[in-house]
N, C-alpha and C positions, 0 to 999 in steps of 0.2 A: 612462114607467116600464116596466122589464122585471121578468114573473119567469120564467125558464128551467128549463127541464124536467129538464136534464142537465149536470154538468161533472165533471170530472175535478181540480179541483184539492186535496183531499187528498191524491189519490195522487200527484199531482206534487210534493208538499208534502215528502211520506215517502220520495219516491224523491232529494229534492235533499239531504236530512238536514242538521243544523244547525240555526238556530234557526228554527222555519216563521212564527213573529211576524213577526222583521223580514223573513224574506224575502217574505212577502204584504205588508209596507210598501215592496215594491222595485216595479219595472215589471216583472218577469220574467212570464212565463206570459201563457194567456188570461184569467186570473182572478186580481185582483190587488186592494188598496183601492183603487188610482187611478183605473182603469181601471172597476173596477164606480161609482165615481163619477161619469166622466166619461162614461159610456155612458146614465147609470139604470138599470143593473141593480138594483134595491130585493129582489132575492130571488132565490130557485132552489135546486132538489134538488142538492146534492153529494154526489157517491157515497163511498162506501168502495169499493174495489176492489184486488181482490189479485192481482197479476202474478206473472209466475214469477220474478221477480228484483227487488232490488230497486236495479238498475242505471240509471243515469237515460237521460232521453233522447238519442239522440244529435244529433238534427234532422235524419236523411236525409230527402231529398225521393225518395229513391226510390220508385218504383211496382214493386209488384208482380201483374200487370195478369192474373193468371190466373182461369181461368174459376172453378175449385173450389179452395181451400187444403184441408190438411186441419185436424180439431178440433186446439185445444191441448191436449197430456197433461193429466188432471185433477192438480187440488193436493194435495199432503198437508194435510191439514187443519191441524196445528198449525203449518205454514206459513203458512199462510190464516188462519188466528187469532192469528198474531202481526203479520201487516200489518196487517190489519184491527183490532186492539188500539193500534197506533200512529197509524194514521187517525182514527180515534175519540178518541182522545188530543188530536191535532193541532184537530181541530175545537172538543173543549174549551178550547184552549190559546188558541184564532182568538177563542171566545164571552167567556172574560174578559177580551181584551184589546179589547175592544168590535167586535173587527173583523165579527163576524158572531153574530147570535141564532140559538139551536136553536129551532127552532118544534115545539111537542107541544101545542099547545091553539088550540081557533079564536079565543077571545078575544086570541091573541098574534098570532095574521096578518097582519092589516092595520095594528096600529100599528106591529112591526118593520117590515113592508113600507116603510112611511111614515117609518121612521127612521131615525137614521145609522149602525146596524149592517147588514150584509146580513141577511134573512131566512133561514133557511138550516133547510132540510127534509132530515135523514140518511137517504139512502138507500144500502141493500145493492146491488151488480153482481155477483151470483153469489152464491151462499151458502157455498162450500167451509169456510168458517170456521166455519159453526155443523155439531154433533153431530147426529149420529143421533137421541139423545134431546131437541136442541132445546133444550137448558139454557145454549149463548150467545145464542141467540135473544131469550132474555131478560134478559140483560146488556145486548145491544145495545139493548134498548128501553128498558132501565132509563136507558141514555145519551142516547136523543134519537130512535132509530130509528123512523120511521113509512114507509119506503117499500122495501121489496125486491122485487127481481128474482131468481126460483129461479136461473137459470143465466146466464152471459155465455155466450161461443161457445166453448163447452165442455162436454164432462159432470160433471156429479156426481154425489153420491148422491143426490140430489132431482130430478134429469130431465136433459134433454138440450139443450145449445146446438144452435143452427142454424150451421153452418159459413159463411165469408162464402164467396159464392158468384155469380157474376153467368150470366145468362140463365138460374136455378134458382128455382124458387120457395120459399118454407118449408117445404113439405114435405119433409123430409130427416134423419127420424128420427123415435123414440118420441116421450113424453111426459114429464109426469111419473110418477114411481114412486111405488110406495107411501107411501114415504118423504116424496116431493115433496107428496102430498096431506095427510098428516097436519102439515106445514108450513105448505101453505096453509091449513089449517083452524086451526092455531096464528094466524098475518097476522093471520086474521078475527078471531079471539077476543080477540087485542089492538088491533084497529084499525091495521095495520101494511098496507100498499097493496101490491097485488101488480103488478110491471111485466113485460110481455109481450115488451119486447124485447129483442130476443135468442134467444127460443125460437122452438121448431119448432111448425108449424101447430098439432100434435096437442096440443103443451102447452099452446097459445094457446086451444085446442076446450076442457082440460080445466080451464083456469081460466075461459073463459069459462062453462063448466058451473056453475061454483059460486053462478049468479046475481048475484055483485055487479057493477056496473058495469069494464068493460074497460078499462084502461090501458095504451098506448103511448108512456111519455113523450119515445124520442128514434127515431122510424121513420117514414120515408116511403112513398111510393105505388108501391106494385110497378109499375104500369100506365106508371109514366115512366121509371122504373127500373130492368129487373127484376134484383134485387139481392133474395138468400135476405132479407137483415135486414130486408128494405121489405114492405108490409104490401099485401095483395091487396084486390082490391073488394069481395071474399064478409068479410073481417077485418076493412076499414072499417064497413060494414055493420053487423058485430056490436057494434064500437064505440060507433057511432052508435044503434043500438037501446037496449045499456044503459045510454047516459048516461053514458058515457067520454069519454075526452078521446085524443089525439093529438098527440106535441109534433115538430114538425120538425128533424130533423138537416142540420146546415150541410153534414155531410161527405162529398165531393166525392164519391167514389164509391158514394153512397147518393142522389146527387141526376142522374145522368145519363151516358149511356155512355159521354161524353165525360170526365165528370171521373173515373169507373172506370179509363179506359187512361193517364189523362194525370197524376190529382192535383188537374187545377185546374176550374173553372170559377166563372161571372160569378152576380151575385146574382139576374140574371134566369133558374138555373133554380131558386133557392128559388122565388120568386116562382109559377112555373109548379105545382111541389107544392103551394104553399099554396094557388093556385087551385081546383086539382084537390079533395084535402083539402076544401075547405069546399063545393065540389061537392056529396060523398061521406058526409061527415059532417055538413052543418049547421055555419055559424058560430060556434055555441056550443060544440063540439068538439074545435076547432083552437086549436093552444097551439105554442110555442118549445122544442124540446129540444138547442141548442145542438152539445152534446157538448166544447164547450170544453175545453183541456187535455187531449182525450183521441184528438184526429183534426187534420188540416189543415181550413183554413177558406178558405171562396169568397175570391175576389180582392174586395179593399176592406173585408173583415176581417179586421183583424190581429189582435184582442183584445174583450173585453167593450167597449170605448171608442169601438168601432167600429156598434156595435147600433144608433144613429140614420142610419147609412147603412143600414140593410134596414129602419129605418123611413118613411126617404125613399121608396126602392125602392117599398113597397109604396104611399103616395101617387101616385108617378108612374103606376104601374099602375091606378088606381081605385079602389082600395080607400079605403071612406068611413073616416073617424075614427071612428066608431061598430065598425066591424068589426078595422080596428089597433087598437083599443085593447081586445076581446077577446081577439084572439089572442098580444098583447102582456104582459097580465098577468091580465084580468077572466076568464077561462075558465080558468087553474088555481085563481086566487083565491074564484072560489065551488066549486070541487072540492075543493078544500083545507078549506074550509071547514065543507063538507058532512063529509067524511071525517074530518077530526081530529075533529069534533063525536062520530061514534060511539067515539072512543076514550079521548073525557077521561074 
């Protein structure tokens, strides 16, 4: 059984428009009923996430293999609030047709986990969508929200994305703003989980500041990768001190230089991050953050249906069943657990 740190399919959801029931009753996407069936996916954070359009994908396999992009323009907010209003929508629309439970309490974790809905934790990927004064903040939690991320790779008015960037580290801008902190100090006050990735080191220093445990749910190991989005040894580190968690991204130019210039690469460099990773963090630590629907995926996954082949993977490599099966589900499942606890 999986639960996943990260996927995009709402917003794939909102960008195909129509009816999003039946079309998660199709095979389309990385994220799909069948598919999370035939994989064990039992759960996982899905984002809301607001694009600058809401034009679908087109499936280029192009690479764009440059050292530095630059930020995307920030959003207008009621841009951003009306995707993210349709996302949120879309997810309600997924929970009564049994396709998937909102999870907002620990007493619901393990049985949805365990049942034939997906488990399904809303999380925010950037904020452009909530105010200055924070008053959709609390819409969105009123709907199911327990997990945001202040910035994607972008600015707003709550701090700064990290640009993707390869041979760079995070360090590549401010933090968060005044702004950004009185948001985070909102998260906490709701019990709403603050994700790191995505931001620049200083943002990463400035939530780590606030003493709650550090979240990274979809970033790998700068030290195999160096890729702005991937996390440094001094980051791990602080991870690992506060009792955080770290979920692995599948996506090829976050896992190796190779798959930076080319797109693709073999499930043996997950493999090699998740080594490293439990290295750096402690077993207890290391978690799945997919990024499903929202990046290419290693060769020999095409979809969630694919997850028992990087469970195989990690069997061939040594990893005992006791250690796959935290990194698999039992390592966000008692985080999850802990956390939703201070917010019921």
């Amino acid at each position: 059984m999986i639960f996943d740190g990260h996927n995009d399919a709402l917003m794939r959801l909102w960008k195909q428009q129509g009816d999003p029931v039946a079309h998660f009753a199709t095979d389309a996407g990385h994220i799909n009923a069948a598919a999370c069936r035939a994989g064990g996916m039992g759960g996982g954070f899905f984002a809301i996430y607001c694009p600058a359009s809401r034009m679908p994908h087109t499936g280029s396999t192009e690479v764009n293999a440059v050292e530095l992009e630059p930020l995307d323009a920030p959003l207008d907010q009621g841009w951003a609030l009306q995707a993210a209003m349709g996302q949120a929508g879309i997810a309600l629309q997924l929970a009564a047709a049994g396709h998937i439970e909102i999870v907002t309490r620990p007493d619901q974790l393990g049985r949805a986990f365990m049942g034939d809905a997906v488990a399904c934790v809303l999380h925010l990927e950037g904020a452009e969508c909530i105010d200055a004064d924070l008053l959709a903040l609390d819409v969105l939690y009123g709907v199911g929200l327990r997990s945001l991320g202040p910035v994607w790779s972008r600015n707003n008015i709550f701090g700064h994305g990290v640009p993707f960037a390869h041979f760079r580290d995070p360090d590549l801008g401010p933090g968060l703003t005044e702004a950004g902190k009185r948001l985070a100090k909102r998260c906490g006050e709701l019990g709403i989980m603050l994700d790191t990735s995505h931001i620049t080191l200083k943002g990463f220093e400035d939530i780590a500041d606030m003493g709650q445990p550090v979240v990274a749910t979809h970033s790998n190991a700068w030290s195999l990768c160096p890729s702005s989005r991937n996390l440094t040894d001094a980051q791990l580190q602080v991870i690992a001190q506060s009792g955080g968690i770290a979920g692995l991204n599948f996506a090829p130019p976050f896992l190796s230089d190779a798959g930076w210039k080319t797109g693709r690469v073999g499930l043996e460099a997950c493999i090699r991050h998740l080594e490293y990773m439990i290295e750096h963090l402690g077993e207890d630590h290391v978690a799945l953050g997919s990024d499903f629907d929202g990046a290419r995926m290693p060769d020999g996954i095409a979809s969630a249906a694919d997850l028992p082949v990087l469970v195989k993977a990690m069997e061939d490599a040594g990893f005992g069943s006791e250690v796959i099966a935290k990194i698999c589900c039992e390592n966000w499942l008692a985080f999850l657990g802990r956390h939703l606890e201070k917010g019921a």
